[in-house]
VOMI-362088 format. One record per atom (N, C-alpha, C): residue number from 1; x, y, z. Coordinates in Angstrom, 2 decimals, always signed. Last residue first. Layout:
N
(rec NUM (X Y Z))
...
END
This chain:
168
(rec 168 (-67.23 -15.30 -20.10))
(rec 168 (-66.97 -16.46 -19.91))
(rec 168 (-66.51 -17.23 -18.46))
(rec 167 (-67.20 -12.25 -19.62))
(rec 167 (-68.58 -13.25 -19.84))
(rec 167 (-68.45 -14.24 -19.85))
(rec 166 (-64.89 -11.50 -19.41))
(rec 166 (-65.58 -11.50 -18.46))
(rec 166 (-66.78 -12.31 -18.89))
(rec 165 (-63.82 -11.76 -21.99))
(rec 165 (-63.20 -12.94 -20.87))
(rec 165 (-64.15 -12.29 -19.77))
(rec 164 (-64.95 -10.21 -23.17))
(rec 164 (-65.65 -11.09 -23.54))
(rec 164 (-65.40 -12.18 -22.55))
(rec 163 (-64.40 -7.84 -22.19))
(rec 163 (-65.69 -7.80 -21.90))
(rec 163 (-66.23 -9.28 -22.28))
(rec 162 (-61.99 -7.72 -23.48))
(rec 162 (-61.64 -8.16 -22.07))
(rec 162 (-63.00 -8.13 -21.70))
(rec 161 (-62.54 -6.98 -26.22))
(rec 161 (-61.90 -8.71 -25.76))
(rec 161 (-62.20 -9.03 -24.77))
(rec 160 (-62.92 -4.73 -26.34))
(rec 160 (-64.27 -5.89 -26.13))
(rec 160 (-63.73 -6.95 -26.14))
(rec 159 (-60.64 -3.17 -25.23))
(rec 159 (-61.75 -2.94 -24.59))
(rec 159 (-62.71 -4.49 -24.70))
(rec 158 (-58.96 -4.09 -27.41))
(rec 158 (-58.84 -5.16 -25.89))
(rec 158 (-60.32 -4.30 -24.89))
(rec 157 (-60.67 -2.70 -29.65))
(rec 157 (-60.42 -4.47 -29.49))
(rec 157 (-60.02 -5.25 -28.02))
(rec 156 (-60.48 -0.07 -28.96))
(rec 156 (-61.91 -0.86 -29.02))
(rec 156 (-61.60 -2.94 -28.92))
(rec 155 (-57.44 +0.11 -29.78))
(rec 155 (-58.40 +0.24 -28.29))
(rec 155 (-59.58 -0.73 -28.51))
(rec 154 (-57.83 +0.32 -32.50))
(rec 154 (-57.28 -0.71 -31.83))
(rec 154 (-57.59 -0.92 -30.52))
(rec 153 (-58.43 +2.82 -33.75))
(rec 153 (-59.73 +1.78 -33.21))
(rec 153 (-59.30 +1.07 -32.64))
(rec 152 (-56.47 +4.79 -33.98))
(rec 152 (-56.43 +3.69 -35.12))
(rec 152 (-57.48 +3.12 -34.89))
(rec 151 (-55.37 +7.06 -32.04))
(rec 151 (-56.69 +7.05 -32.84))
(rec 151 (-57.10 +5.99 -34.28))
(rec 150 (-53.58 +6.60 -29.78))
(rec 150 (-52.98 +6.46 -31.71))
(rec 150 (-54.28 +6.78 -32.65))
(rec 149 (-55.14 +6.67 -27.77))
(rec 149 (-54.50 +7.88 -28.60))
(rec 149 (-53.85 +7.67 -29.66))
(rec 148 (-55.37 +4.28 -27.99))
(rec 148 (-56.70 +4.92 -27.88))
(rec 148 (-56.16 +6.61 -28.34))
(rec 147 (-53.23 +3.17 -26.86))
(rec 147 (-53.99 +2.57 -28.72))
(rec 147 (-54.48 +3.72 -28.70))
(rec 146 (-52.52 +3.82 -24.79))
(rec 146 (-51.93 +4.03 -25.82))
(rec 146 (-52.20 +4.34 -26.84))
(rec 145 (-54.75 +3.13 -23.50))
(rec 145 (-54.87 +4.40 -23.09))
(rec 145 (-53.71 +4.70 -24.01))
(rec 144 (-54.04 +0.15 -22.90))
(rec 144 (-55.45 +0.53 -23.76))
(rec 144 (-55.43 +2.44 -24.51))
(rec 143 (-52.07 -0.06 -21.75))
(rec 143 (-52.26 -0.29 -23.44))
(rec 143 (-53.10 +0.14 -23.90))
(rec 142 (-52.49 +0.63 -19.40))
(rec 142 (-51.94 +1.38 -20.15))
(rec 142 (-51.44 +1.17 -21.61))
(rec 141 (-54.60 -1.33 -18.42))
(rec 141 (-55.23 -0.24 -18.57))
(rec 141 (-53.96 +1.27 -19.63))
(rec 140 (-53.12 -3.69 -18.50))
(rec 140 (-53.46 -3.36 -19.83))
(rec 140 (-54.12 -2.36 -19.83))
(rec 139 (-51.15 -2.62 -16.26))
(rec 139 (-50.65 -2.79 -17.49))
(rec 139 (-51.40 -2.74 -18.66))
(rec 138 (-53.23 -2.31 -14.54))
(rec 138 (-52.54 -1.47 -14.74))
(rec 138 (-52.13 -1.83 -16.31))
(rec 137 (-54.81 -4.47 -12.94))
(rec 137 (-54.58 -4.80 -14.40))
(rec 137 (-54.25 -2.96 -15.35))
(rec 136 (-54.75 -4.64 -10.57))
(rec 136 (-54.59 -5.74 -11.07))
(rec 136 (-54.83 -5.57 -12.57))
(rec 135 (-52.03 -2.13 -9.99))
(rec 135 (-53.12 -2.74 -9.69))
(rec 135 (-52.73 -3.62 -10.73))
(rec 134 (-49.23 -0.43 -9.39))
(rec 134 (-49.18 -1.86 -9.54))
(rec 134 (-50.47 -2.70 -9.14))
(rec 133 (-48.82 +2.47 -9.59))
(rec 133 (-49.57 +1.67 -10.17))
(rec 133 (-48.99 +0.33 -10.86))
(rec 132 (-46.63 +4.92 -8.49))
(rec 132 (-46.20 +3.32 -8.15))
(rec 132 (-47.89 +2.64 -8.58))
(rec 131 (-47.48 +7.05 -9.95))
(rec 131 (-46.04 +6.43 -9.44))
(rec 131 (-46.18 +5.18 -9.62))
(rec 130 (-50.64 +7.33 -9.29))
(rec 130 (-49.60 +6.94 -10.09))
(rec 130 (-48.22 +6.37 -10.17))
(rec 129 (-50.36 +7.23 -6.40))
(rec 129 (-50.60 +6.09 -6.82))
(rec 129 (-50.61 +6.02 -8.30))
(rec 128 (-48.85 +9.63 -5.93))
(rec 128 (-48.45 +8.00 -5.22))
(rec 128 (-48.53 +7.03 -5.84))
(rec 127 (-50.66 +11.42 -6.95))
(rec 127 (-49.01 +11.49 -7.25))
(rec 127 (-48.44 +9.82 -7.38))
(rec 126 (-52.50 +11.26 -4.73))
(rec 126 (-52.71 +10.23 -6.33))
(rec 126 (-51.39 +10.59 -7.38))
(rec 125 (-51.74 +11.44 -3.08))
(rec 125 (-51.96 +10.20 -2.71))
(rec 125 (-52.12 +9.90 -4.10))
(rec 124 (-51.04 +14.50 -3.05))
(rec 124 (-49.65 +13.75 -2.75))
(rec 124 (-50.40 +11.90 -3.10))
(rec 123 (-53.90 +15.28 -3.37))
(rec 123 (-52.89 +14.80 -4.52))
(rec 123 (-51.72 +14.22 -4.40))
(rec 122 (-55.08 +14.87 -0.74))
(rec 122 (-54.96 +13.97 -1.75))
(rec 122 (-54.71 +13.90 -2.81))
(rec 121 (-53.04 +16.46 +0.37))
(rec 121 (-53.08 +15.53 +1.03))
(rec 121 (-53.51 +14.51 -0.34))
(rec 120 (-54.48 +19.22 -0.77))
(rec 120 (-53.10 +18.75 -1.05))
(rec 120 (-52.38 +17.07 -0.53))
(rec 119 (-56.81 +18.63 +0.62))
(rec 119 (-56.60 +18.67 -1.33))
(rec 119 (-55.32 +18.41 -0.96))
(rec 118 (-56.69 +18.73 +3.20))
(rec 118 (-57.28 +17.57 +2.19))
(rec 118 (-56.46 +17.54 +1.48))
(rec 117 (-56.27 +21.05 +4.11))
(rec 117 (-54.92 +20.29 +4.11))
(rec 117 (-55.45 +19.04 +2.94))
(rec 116 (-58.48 +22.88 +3.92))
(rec 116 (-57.47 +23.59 +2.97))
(rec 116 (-56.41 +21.68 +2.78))
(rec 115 (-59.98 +22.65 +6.04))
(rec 115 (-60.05 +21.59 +5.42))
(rec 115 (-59.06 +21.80 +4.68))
(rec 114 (-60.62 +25.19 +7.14))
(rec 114 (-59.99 +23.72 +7.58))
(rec 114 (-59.67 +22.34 +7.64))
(rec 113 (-62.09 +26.70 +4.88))
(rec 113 (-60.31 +26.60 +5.73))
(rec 113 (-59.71 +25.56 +6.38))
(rec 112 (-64.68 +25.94 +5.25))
(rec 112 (-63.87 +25.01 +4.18))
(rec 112 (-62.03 +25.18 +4.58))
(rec 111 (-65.26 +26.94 +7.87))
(rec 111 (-65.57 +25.81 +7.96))
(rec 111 (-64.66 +24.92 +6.49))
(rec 110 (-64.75 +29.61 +6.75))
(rec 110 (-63.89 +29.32 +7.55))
(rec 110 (-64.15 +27.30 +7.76))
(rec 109 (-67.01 +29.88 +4.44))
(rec 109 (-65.44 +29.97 +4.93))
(rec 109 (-64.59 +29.52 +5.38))
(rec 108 (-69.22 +29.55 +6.05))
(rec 108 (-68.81 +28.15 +5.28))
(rec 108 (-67.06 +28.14 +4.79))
(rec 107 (-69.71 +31.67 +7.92))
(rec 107 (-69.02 +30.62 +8.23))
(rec 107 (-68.72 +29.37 +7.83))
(rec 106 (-69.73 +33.52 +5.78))
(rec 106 (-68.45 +33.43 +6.08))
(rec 106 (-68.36 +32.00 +7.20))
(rec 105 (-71.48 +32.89 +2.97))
(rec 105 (-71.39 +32.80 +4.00))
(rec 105 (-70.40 +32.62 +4.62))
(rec 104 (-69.86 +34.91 -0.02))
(rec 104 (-70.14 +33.65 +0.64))
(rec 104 (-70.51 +34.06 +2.26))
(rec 103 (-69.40 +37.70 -1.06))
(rec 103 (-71.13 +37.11 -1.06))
(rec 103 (-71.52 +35.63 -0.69))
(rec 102 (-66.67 +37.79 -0.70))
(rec 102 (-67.14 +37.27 -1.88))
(rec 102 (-68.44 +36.70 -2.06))
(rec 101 (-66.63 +38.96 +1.93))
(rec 101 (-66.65 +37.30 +1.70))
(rec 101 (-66.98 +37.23 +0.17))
(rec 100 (-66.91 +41.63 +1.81))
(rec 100 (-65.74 +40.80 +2.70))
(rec 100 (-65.56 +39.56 +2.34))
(rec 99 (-68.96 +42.19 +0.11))
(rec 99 (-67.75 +42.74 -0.10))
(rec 99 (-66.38 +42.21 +0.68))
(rec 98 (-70.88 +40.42 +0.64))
(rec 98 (-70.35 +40.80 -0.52))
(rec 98 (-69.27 +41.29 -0.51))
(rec 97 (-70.94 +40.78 +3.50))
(rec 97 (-71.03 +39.01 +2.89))
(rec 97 (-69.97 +39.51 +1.47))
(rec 96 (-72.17 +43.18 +3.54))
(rec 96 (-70.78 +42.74 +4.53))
(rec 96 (-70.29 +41.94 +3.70))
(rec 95 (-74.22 +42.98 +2.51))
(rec 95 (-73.37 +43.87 +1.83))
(rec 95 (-72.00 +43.36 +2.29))
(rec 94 (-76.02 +41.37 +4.36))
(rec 94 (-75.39 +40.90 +3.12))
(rec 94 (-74.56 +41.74 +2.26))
(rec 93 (-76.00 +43.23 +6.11))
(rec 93 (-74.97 +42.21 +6.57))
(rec 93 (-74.71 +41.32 +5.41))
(rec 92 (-77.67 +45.06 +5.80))
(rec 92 (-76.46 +45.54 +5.65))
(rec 92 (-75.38 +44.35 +5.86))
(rec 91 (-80.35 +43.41 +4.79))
(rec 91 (-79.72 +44.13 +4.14))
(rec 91 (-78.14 +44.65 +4.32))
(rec 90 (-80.31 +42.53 +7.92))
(rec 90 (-80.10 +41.41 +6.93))
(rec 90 (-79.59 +42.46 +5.58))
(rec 89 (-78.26 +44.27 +11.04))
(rec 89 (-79.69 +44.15 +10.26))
(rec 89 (-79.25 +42.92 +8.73))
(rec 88 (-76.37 +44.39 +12.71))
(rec 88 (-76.12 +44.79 +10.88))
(rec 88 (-77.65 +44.97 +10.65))
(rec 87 (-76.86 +42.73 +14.42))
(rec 87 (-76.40 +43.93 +14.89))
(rec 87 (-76.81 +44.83 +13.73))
(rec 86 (-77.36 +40.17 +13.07))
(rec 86 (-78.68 +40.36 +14.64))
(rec 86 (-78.03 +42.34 +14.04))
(rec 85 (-75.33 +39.48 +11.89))
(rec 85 (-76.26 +39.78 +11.53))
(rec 85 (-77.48 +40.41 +11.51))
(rec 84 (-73.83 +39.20 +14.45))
(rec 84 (-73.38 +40.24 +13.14))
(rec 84 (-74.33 +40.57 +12.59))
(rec 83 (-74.36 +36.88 +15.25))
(rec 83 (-74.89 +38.22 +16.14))
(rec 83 (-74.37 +39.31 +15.11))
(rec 82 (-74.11 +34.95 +13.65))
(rec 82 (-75.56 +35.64 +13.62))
(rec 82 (-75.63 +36.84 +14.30))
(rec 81 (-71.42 +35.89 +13.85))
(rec 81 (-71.82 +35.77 +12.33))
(rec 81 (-73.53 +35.96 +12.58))
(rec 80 (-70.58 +34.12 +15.95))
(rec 80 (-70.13 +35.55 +15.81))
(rec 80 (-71.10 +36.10 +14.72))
(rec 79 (-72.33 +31.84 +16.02))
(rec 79 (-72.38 +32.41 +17.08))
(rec 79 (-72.25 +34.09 +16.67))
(rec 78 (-70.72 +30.34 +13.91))
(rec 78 (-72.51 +30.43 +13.69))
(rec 78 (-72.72 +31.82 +14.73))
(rec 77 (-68.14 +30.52 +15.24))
(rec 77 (-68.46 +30.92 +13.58))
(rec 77 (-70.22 +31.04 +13.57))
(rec 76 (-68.40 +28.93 +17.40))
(rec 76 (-67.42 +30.37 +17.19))
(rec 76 (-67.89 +31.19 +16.28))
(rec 75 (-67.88 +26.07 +16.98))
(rec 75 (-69.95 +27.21 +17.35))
(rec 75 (-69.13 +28.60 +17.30))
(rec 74 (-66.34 +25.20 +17.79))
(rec 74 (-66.26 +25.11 +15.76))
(rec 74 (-67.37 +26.46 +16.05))
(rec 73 (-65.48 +23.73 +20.21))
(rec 73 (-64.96 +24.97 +19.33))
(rec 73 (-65.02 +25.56 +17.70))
(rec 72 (-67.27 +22.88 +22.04))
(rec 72 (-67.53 +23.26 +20.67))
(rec 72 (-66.49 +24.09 +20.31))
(rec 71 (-65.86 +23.41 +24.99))
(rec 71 (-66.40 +21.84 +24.68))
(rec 71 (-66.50 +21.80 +22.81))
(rec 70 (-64.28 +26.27 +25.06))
(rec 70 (-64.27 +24.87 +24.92))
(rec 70 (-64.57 +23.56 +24.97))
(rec 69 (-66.12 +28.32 +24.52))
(rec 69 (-65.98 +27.41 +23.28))
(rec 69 (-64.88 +26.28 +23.10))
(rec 68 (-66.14 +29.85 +26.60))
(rec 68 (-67.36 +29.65 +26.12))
(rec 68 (-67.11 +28.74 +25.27))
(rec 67 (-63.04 +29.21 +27.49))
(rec 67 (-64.34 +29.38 +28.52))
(rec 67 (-65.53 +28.89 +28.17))
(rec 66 (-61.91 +30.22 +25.20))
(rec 66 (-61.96 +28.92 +25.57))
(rec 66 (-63.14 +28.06 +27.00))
(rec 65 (-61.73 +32.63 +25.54))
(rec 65 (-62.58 +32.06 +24.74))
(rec 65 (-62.42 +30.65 +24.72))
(rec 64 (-60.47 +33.63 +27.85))
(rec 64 (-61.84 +34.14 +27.60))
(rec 64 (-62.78 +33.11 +27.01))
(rec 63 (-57.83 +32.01 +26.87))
(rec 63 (-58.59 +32.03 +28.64))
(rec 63 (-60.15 +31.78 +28.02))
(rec 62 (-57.06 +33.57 +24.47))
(rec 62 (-57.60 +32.34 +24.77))
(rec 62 (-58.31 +31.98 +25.76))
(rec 61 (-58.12 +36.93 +24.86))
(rec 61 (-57.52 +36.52 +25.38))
(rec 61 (-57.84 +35.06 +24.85))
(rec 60 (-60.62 +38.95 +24.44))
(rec 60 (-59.46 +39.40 +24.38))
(rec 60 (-58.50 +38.19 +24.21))
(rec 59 (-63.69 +39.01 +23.50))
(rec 59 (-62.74 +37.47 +23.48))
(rec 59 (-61.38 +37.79 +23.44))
(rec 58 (-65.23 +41.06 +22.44))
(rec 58 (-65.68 +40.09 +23.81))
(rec 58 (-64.85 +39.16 +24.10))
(rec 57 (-64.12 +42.48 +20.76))
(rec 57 (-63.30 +42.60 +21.52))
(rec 57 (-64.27 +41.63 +23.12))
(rec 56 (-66.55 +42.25 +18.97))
(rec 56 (-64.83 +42.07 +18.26))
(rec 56 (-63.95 +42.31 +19.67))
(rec 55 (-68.74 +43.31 +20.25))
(rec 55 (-68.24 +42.16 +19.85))
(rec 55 (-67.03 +41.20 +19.78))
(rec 54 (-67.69 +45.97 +20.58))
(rec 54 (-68.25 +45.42 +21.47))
(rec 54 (-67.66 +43.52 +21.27))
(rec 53 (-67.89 +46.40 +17.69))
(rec 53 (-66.82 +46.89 +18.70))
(rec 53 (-66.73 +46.42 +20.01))
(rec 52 (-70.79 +46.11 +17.56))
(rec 52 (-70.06 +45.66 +16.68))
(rec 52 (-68.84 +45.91 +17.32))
(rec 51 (-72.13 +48.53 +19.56))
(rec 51 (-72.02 +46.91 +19.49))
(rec 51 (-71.37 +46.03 +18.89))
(rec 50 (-71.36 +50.64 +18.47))
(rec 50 (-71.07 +50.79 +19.63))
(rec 50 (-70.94 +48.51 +19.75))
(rec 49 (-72.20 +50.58 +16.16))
(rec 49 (-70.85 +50.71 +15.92))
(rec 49 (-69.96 +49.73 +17.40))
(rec 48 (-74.61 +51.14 +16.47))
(rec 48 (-74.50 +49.47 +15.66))
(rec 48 (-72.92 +49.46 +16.30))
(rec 47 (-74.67 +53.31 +17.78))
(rec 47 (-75.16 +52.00 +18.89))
(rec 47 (-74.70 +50.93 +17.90))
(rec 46 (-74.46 +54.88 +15.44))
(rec 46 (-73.34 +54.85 +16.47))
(rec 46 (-73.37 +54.18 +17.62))
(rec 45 (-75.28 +52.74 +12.69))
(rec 45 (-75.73 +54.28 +13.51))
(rec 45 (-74.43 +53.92 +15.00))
(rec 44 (-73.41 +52.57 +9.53))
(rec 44 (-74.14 +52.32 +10.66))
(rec 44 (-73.85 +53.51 +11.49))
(rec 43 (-73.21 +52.89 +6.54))
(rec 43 (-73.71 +53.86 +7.26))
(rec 43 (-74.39 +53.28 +8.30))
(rec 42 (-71.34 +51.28 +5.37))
(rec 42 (-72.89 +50.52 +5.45))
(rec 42 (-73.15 +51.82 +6.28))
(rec 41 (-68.57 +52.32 +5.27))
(rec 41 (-69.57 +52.15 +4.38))
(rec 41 (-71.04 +51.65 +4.01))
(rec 40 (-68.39 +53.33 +8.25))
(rec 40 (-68.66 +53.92 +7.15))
(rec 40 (-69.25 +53.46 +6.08))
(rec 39 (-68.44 +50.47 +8.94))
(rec 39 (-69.26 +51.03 +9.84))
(rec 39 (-69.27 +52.32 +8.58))
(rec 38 (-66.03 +49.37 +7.60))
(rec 38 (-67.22 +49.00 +7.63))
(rec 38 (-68.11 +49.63 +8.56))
(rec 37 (-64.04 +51.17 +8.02))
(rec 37 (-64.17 +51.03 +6.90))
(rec 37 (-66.02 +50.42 +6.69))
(rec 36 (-63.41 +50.01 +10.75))
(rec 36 (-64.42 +51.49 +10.75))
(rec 36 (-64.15 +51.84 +9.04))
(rec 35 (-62.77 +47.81 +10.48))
(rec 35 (-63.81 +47.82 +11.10))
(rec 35 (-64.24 +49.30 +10.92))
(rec 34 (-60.90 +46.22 +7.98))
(rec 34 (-60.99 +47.14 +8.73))
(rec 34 (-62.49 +47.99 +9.70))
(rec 33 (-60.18 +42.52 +8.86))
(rec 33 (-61.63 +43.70 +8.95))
(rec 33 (-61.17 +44.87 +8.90))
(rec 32 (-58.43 +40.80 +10.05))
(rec 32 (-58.24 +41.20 +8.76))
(rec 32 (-59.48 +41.99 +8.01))
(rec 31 (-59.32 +40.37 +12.81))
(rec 31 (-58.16 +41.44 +12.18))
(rec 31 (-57.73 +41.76 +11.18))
(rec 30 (-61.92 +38.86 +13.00))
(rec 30 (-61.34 +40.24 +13.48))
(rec 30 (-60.35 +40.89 +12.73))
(rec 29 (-60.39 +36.91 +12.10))
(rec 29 (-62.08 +36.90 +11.35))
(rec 29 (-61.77 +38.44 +12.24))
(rec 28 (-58.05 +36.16 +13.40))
(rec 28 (-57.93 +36.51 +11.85))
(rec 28 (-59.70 +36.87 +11.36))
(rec 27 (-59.47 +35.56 +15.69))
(rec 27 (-58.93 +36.14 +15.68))
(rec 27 (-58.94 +36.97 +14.04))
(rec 26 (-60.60 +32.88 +15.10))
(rec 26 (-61.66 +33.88 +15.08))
(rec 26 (-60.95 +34.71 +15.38))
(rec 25 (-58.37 +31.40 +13.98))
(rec 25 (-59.42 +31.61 +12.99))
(rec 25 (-60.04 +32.75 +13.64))
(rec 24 (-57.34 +31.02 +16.60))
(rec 24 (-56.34 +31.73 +15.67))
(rec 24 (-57.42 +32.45 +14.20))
(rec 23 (-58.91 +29.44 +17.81))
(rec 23 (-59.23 +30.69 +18.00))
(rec 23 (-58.15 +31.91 +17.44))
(rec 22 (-58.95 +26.97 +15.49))
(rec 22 (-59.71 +27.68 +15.82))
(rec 22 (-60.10 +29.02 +16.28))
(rec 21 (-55.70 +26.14 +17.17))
(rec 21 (-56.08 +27.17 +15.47))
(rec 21 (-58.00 +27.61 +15.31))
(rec 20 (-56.35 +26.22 +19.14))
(rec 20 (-55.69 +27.41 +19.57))
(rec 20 (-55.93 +27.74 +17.99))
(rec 19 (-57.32 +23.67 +19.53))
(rec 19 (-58.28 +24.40 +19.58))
(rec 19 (-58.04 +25.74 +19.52))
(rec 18 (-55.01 +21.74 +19.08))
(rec 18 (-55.88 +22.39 +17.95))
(rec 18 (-57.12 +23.27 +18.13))
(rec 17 (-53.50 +22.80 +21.55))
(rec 17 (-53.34 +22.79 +20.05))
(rec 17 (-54.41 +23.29 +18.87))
(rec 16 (-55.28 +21.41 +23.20))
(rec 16 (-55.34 +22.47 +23.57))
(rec 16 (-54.65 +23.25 +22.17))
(rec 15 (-55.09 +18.72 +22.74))
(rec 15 (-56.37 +19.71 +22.55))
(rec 15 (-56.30 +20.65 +22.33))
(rec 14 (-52.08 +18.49 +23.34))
(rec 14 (-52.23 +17.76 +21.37))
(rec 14 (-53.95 +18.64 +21.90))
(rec 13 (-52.01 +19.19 +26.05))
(rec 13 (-51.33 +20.24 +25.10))
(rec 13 (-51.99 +19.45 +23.59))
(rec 12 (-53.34 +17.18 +26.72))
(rec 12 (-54.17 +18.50 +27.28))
(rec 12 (-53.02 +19.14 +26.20))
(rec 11 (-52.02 +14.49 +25.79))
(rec 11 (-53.56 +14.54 +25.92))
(rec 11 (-53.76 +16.22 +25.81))
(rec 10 (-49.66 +15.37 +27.49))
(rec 10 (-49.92 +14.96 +26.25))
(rec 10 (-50.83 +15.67 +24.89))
(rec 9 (-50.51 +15.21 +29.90))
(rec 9 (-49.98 +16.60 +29.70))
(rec 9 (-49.66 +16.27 +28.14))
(rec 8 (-51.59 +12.11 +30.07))
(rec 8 (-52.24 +13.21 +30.45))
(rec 8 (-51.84 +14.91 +29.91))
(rec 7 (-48.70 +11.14 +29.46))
(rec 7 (-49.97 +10.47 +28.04))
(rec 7 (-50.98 +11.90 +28.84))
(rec 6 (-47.18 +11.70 +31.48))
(rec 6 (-46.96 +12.28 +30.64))
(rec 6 (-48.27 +12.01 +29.60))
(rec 5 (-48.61 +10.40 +33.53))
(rec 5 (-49.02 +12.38 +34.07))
(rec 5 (-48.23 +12.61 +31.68))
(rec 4 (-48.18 +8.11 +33.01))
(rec 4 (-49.68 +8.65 +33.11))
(rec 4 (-49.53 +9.86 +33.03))
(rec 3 (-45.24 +7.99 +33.62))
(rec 3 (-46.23 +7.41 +32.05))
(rec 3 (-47.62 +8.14 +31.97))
(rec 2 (-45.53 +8.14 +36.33))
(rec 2 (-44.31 +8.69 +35.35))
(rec 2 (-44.90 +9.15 +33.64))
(rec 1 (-46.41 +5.76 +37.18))
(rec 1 (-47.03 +7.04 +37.45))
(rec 1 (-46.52 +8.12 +36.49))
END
């Protein structure tokens, strides 16, 4: 019984984790705004303001937002972003785009943020697999890649040698 409640309280803190960087994301999509920077410079009217403010504060709490976005927690981003759009109108919300997002869609943004770990992930793998290159024919791939910078033609020879032991 012991085993179960722990793999269960496991289970609910390793979700509950990663759904906290998600709402760490729509947090930081709030707070790194100055919001009445943007209401001045797109000259919104004092109902856009009223709603946009509105917005940014529908999700005080995890609780809140875990409510609406915990089965999806990714819909955060399409969700906030059209009603931005809905509020902004399309002219003032591509100004937004421009000047906040580098004229990217912000929820491809955030959608590539979470990915940020890849790249570095797969250079540690090709670090690796230099390092340690023990394929099946490493060795003459680094003769070849010798000659070939001595710029003599010598390359060209195990290049069409080894095209010839393949045809045989």
């Amino acid at each position: 019984m012991k085993k179960l409640l722990v793999v269960i309280s496991l289970g609910v803190f390793t979700f509950g984790f990663s759904q906290s960087d998600y709402y760490n994301d729509y947090q930081r999509s709030i707070n790194t705004i100055d919001w009445t920077d943007v209401v001045n410079s797109l000259f919104l009217s004092a109902n856009q303001q009223n709603q946009l403010m509105t917005l940014n504060s529908q999700y005080p709490n995890y609780d809140s937002w875990t409510r609406v976005y915990g089965n999806n927690p990714m819909r955060w981003r399409t969700d906030r972003y059209s009603k931005m759009e809905e509020i902004m109108g399309k002219d003032k919300y591509v100004k937004f785009k421009n000047k906040y997002y580098k004229g990217q869609n912000p929820v491809a943004v955030y959608n590539r943020n979470k990915n940020n770990y890849k790249k570095d992930q797969n250079n540690k793998y090709k670090n690796y697999k230099d390092e340690n290159d023990h394929g099946e024919h490493s060795h003459k791939m680094k003769e070849y890649k010798k000659r070939k910078k001595s710029g003599d033609g010598s390359h060209l020879w195990i290049k069409n040698n080894k095209s010839k032991q393949d045809r045989d």
